[in-house]
C-alpha positions in Angstrom: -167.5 -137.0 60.2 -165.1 -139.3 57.6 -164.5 -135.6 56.4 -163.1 -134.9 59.4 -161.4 -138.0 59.9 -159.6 -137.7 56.9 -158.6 -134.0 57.4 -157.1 -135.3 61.0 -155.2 -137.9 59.9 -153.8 -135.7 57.3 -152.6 -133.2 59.5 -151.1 -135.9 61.6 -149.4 -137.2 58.4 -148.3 -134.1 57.3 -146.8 -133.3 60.9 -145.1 -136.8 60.7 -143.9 -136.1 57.7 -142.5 -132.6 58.1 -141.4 -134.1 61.6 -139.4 -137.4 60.0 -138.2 -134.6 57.2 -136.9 -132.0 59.8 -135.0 -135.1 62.0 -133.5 -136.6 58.5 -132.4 -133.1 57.8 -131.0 -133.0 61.9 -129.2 -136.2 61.4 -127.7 -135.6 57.8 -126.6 -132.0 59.2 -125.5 -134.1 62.0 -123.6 -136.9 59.9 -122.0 -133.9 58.0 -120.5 -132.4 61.3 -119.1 -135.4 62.5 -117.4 -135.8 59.3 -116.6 -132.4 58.9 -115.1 -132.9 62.7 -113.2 -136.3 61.4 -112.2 -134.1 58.5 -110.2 -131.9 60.7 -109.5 -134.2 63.2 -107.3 -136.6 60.4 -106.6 -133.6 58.1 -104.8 -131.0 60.9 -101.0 -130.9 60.9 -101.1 -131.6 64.6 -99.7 -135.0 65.9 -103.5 -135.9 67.6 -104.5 -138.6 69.9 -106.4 -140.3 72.9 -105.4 -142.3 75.8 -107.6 -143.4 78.7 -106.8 -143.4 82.5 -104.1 -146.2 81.9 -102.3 -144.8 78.9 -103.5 -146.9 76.2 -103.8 -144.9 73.3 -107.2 -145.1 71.8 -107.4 -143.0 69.0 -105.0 -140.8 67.0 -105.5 -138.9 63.7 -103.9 -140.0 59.9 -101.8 -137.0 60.3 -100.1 -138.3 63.4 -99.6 -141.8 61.8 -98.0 -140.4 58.3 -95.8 -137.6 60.2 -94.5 -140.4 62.9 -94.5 -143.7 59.9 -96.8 -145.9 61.9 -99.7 -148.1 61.0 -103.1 -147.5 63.1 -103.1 -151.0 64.3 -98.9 -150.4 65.7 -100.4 -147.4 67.7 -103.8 -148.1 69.0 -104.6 -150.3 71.7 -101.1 -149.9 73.0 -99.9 -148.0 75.9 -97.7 -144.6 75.8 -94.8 -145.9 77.3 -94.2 -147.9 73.7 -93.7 -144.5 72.0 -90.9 -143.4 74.2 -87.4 -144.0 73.7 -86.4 -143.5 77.4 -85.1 -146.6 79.3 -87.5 -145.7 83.1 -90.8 -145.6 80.1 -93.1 -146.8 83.0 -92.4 -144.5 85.7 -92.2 -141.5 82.9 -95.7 -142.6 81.9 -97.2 -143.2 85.3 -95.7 -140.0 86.7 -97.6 -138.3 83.9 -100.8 -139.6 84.2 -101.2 -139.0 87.8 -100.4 -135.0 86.9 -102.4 -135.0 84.4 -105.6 -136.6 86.2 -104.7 -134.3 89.4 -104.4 -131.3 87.7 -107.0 -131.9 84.7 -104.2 -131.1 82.3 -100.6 -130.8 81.6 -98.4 -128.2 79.2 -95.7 -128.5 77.1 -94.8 -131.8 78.6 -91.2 -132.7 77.2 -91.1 -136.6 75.6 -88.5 -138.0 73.6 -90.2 -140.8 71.2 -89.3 -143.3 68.2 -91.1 -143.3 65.2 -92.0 -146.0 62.6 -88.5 -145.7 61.4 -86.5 -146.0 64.6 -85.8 -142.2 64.8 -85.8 -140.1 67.8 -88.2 -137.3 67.8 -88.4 -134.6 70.1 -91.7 -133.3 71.3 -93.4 -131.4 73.6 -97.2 -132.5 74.8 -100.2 -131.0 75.8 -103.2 -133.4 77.1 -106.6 -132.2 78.9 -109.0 -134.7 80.3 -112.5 -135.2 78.3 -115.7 -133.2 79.4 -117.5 -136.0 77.9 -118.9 -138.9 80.2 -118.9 -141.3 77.3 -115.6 -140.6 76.8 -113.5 -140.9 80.4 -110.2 -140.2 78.9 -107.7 -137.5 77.8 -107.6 -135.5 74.1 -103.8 -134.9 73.8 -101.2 -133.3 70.7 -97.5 -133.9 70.3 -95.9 -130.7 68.8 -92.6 -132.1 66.8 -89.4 -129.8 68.3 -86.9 -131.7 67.0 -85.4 -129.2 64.1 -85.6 -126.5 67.1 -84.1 -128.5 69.8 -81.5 -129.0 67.5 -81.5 -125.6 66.2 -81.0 -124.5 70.1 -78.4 -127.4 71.0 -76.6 -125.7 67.5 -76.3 -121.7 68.7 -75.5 -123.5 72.4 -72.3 -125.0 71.4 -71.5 -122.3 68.8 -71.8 -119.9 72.2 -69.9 -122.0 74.3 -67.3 -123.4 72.2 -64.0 -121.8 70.2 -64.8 -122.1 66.6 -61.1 -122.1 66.0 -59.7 -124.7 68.5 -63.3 -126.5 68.8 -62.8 -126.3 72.7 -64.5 -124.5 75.4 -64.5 -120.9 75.2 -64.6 -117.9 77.6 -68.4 -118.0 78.4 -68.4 -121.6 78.7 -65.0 -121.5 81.1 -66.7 -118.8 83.3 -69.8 -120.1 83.3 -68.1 -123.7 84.6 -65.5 -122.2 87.3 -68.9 -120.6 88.7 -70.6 -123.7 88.8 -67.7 -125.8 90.1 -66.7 -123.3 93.1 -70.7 -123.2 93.6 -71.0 -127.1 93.8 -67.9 -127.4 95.8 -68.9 -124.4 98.5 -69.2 -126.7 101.3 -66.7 -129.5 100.7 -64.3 -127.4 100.1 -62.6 -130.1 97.8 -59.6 -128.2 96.0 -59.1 -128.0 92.6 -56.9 -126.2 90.2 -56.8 -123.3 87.7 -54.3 -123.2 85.0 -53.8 -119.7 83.2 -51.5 -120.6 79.8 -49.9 -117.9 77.5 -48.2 -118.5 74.6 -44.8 -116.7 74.6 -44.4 -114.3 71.8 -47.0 -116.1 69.7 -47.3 -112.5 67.8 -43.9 -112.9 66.2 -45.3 -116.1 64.8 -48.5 -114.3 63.3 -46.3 -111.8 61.9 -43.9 -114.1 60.7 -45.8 -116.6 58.9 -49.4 -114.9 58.8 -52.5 -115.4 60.7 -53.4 -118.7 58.8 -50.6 -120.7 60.0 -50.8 -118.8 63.4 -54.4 -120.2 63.3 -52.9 -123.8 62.7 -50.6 -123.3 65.3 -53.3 -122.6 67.9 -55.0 -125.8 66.9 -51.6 -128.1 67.5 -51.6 -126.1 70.6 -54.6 -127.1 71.8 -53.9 -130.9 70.7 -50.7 -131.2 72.7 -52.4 -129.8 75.7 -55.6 -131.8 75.5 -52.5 -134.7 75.7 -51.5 -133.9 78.8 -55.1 -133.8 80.4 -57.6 -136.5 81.9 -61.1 -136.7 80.3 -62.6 -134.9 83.7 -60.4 -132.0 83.4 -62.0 -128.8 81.4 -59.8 -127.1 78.6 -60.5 -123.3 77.2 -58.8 -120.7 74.7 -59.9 -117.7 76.4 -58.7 -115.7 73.6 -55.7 -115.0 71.3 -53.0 -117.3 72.2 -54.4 -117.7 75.8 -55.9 -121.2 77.3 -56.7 -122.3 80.8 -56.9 -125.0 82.2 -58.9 -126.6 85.6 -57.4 -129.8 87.0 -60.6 -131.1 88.7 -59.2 -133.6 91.1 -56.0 -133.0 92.7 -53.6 -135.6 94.0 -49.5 -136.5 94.4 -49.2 -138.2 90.9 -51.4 -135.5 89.3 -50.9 -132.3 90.8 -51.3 -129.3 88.9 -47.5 -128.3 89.1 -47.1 -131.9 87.0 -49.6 -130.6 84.8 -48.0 -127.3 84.1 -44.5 -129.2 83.7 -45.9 -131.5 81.0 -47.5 -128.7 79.1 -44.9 -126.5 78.8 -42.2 -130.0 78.1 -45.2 -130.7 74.9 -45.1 -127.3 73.7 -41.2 -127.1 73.6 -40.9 -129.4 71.0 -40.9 -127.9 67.5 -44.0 -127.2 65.4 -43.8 -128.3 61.5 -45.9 -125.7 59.5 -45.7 -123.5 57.1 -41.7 -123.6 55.4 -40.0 -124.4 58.3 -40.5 -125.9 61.9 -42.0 -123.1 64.4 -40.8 -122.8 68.3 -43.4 -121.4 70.7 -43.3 -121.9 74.7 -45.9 -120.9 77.4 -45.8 -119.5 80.6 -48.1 -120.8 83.1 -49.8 -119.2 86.5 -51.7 -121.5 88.9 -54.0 -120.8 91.7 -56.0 -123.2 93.5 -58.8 -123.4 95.3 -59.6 -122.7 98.1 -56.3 -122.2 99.1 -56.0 -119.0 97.7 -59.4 -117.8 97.2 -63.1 -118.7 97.2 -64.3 -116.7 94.5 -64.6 -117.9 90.7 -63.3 -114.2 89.2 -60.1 -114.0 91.8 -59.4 -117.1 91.1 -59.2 -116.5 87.2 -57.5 -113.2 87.7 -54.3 -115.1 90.4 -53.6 -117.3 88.3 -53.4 -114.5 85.5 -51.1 -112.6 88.0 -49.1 -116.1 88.7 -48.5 -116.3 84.6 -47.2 -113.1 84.2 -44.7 -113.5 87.1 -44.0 -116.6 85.2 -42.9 -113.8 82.0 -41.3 -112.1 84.3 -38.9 -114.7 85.4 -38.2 -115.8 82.2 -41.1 -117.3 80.6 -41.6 -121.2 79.3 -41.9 -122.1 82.9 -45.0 -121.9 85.4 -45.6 -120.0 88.8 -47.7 -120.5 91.8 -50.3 -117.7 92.6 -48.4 -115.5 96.1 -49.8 -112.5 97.4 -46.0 -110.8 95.7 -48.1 -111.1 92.5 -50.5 -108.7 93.5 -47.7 -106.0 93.8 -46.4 -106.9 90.7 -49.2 -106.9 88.8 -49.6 -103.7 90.2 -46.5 -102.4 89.1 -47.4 -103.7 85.2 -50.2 -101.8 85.1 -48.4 -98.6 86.0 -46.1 -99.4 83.5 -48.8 -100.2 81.1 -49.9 -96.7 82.1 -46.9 -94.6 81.5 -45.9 -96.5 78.2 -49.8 -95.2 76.6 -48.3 -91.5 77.1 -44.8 -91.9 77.2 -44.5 -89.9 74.0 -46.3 -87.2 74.3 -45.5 -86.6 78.4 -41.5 -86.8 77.2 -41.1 -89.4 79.9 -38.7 -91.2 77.4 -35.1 -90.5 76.8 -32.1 -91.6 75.3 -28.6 -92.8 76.8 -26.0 -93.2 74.8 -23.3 -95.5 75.1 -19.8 -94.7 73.0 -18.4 -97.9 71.4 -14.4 -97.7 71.5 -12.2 -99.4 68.8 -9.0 -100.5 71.3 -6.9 -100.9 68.1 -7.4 -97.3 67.2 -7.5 -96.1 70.7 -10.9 -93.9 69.5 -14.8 -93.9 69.9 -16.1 -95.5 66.5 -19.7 -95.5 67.6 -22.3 -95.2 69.7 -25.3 -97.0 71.5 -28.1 -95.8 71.8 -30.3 -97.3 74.9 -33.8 -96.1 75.3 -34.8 -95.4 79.0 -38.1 -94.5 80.5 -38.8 -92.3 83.9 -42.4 -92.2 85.9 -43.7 -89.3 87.1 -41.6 -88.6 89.6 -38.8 -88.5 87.3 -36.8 -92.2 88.5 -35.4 -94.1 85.7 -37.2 -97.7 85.2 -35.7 -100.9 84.2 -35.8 -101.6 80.8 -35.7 -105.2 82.0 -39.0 -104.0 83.7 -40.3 -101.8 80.7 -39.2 -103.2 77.2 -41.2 -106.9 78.0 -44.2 -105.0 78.7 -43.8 -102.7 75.6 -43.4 -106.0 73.5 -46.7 -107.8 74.7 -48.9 -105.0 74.6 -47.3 -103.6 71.1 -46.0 -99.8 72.6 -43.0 -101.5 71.3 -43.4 -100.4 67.7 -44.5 -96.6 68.3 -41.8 -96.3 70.6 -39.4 -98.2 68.6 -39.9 -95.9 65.9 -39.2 -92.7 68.4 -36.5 -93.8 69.2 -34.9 -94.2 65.8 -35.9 -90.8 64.5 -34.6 -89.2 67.9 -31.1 -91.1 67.5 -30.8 -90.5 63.7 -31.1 -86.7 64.5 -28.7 -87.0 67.1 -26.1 -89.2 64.8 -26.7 -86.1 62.2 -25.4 -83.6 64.9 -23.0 -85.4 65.8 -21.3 -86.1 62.7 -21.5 -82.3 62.1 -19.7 -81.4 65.3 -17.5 -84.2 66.2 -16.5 -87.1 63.4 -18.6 -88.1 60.1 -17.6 -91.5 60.3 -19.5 -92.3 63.9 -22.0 -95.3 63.2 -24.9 -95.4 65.4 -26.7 -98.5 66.8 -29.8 -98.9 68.0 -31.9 -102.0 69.3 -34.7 -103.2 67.6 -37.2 -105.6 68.7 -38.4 -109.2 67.0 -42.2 -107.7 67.4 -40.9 -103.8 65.9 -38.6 -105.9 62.9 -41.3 -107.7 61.7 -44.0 -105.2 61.7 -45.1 -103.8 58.2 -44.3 -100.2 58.7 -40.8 -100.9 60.1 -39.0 -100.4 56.7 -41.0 -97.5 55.8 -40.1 -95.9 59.3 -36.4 -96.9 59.1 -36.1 -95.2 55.3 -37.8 -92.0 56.9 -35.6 -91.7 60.3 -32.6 -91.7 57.9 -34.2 -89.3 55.4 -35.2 -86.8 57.8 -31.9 -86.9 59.6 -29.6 -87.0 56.7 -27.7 -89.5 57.1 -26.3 -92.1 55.2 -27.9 -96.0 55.6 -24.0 -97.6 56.2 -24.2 -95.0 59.4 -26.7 -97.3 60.7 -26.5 -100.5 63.0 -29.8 -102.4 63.8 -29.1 -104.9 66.3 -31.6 -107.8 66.8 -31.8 -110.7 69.0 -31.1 -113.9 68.3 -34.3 -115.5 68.6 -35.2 -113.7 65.4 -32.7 -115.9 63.0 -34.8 -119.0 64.2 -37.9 -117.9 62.5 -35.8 -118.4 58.8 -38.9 -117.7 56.4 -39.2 -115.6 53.6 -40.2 -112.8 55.3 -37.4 -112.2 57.6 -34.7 -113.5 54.6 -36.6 -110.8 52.5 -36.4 -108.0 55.4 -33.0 -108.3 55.9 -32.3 -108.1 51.9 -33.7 -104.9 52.3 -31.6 -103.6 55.3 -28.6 -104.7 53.5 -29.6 -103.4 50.0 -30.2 -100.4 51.6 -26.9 -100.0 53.2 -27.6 -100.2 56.8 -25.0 -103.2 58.9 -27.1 -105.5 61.3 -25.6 -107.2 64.4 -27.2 -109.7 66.2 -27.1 -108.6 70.0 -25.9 -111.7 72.7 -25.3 -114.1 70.9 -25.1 -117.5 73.1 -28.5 -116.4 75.4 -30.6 -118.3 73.2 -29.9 -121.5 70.7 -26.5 -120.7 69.8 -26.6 -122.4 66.2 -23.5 -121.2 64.4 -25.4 -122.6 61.0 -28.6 -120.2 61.3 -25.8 -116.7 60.8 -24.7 -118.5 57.2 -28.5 -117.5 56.4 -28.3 -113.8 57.0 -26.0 -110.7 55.7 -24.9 -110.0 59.3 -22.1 -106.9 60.3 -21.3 -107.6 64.0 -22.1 -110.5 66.2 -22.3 -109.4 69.5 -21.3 -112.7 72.1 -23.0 -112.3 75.5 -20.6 -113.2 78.1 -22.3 -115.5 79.6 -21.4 -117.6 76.4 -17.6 -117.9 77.3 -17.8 -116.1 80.3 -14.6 -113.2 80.3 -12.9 -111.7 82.8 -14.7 -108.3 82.4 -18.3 -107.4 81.8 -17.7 -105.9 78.8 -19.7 -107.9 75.5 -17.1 -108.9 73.1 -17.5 -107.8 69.5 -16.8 -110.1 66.6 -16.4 -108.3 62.8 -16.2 -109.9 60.2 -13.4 -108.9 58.1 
């Protein structure tokens, strides 16, 4: 019986002790868990944390206190709102926590907080409420997005802005005349579009190179910004061209002010490079609604208006009419015929005999390049040769026409008189391009004639550019042999002290400049 006893109570103490072994096994494997849990709780390179029903944070992990510089005790036991850096911190918090306990969780919840050091960090939060009774709150991480909001903000401006000019550029423009003639759909509130082009901004590229063209844009841009209220919106849409929209419209700030005070800023000279630099604009306005409701008309009147501004004489503005649509029309078909003038032989040459009165004779001749459409009528040049210069047919024409006069000059001088000079117009854009020289030596070489046969008459404008590249063209004409006349003189600035710069043959005076009795252009030699 105390046998049995004894076996019974060891089996009961045996159980116990297996029993008491298998729940300190339980709790150690337990113990380890949790900790393992804590482990990876603290030791995660997530921004962890708690907060119950009223945003009081209850918990967060040592990660989230070294990434964000606080001390447990700054965090803990304080509400949300203290993180934020947002001035409405209440409502932002409350307006969360009602989501969040509606909807049992929230994504990539967008918060801007301060850290322990007073810097703003941009995160995005996800929070989901506890399964656990004992726990009625919500398990939350912060995902630091600071480095890629900034990142974004970076490639947002470099998209919308003109690396040269630090302005808005064509996207960003397009993308705000939409928005504006969106917002503005039902009050109809007018507003303004200014198209600016530089007038020939090329010669200045060519002149002084595209590094001091590119510091010319910038100055550009600052004298225009000048003229402009902080509302209105500035862009270089490309090359030399800007626009402009005059937001709010009114007596004392109308956009035909605007344009007037541009174009008086740009005329003023430009130091850079050597020497000062002159550029003007010519401006086109449109407004709306008055003369259309849709962003891309809008753009493409004023472009119309700016061109009739060219057309008229450029460094002045124009007001978007429905005559601009016909003349835009006609550019383009001049635009057109000028891209296969060439080889559809719809250019000729007229010439124009030059008579010396004293020795009752022709001593030379003229030659004036002409161009016919497809049904064979003669076009303006006044019509033709601007286009030809601003879309650069200029040169490849330019250089047509002197190998078809030289050849001429060469026949003549065989059949008529050897001593017959020949002159023949050449543009500021043709005269400074590179291959010009080449092109002159070859038109003589292939014709056979000799260099002092040879007039090349340029405009005026061209002595105001006095750099070293036009001093060292014109050493080259002259070394050469060919003469060089500057064509109506007294259309432009008239300075008598800008000819003591250049070896020049013949100045031709327009006679608008002391207005004669005839229309014939006076001649002056010098002797």
């Amino acid at each position: 019986m105390n046998t049995t006893t004894h076996d019974e109570l060891g089996v009961i103490g045996t159980a116990f002790n297996e029993m008491q072994s298998s729940l300190e096994s339980h709790h150690n494997r337990t113990i380890q868990a949790k900790e393992r849990l804590q482990l990876l709780y603290h030791a995660t390179p997530s921004l962890l944390f708690s907060f119950n029903r009223e945003g009081v944070i209850q918990d967060t992990s040592e990660y989230f206190l070294q990434q964000l510089g606080f001390q447990r005790a700054e965090v803990v036991g304080s509400n949300l709102s203290r993180l934020l850096d947002s001035e409405h911190q209440p409502q932002v918090i409350d307006q969360l926590l009602i989501r969040l306990w509606e909807t049992q969780s929230i994504a990539e919840q967008p918060l801007s907080i301060i850290n322990g050091q007073g810097q703003r960090v941009e995160v995005l939060m996800d929070a989901t409420l506890s399964a656990q009774e004992s726990f009625p709150g919500a398990l939350a991480v912060m995902t630091d997005v600071t480095s890629l909001n900034q990142a974004r903000r970076k490639l947002e401006h470099q998209a919308n802005t003109d690396h040269l000019s630090g302005i808005a550029n064509r996207y960003h423009f397009q993308s705000y005349l939409e928005q504006l003639t969106y917002d503005r759909r039902q009050s109809q509130k007018p507003f303004a579009l200014l198209f600016i082009d530089l007038d020939h901004f090329k010669v200045i590229n060519d002149t002084y190179g595209h590094q001091v063209g590119d510091q010319l844009l910038c100055r550009v841009t600052e004298r225009i910004q000048a003229t402009l209220r902080t509302e209105d919106l500035i862009a270089r849409l490309g090359g030399d061209e800007f626009a402009v929209i005059i937001k709010e419209l009114d007596p004392s700030f109308s956009a035909e002010h605007v344009a007037e005070r541009i174009i008086k800023h740009l005329e003023e000279p430009f130091p850079l490079a050597e020497s000062n630099a002159f550029i003007s604009a010519s401006i086109g306005i449109a407004v709306y609604p008055k003369d259309c409701r849709s962003p891309t008309e809008l753009l493409q009147y004023a472009d119309l208006a700016m061109y009739r501004a060219k057309n008229e004489g450029r460094s002045r503005f124009s007001a978007y009419s429905s005559e601009h649509s016909r003349l835009i029309q006609q550019r383009l078909k001049i635009e057109a015929l000028l891209r296969r003038a060439i080889d559809d032989e719809l250019l000729e040459i007229h010439y124009q005999p030059i008579v010396s009165l004293a020795q009752g004779k022709t001593v030379g001749i003229e030659a004036l390049l002409r161009l016919r459409d497809d049904q064979g009528r003669l076009i303006s040049p006044a019509d033709f040769i601007p286009v030809a210069e601003e879309t650069g047919r200029i040169i490849e024409i330019g250089e047509w026409c002197l190998q078809q006069s030289c050849r001429q000059l060469a026949v003549w001088h065989r059949d008529f008189d050897p001593e017959l000079y020949l002159s023949v117009n050449v543009s500021t854009r043709q005269f400074q391009a590179h291959s010009f020289y080449a092109s002159l030596e070859d038109a003589i070489g292939c014709a056979g004639i000799q260099p002092k046969h040879l007039m090349i008459e340029i405009t005026e404008s061209l002595l105001l550019h006095d750099n070293q590249n036009n001093l060292d063209r014109f050493e080259q004409l002259k070394s050469l042999g060919c003469q060089i006349a500057i064509d109506d003189f007294g259309t432009g600035y008239s300075a008598l002290s800008y000819l003591m710069k250049f070896p020049l043959s013949v100045l031709k005076i327009d006679r608008s400049f002391i207005s004669p009795a005839d229309d014939r252009p006076l001649l002056y030699q010098p002797c």
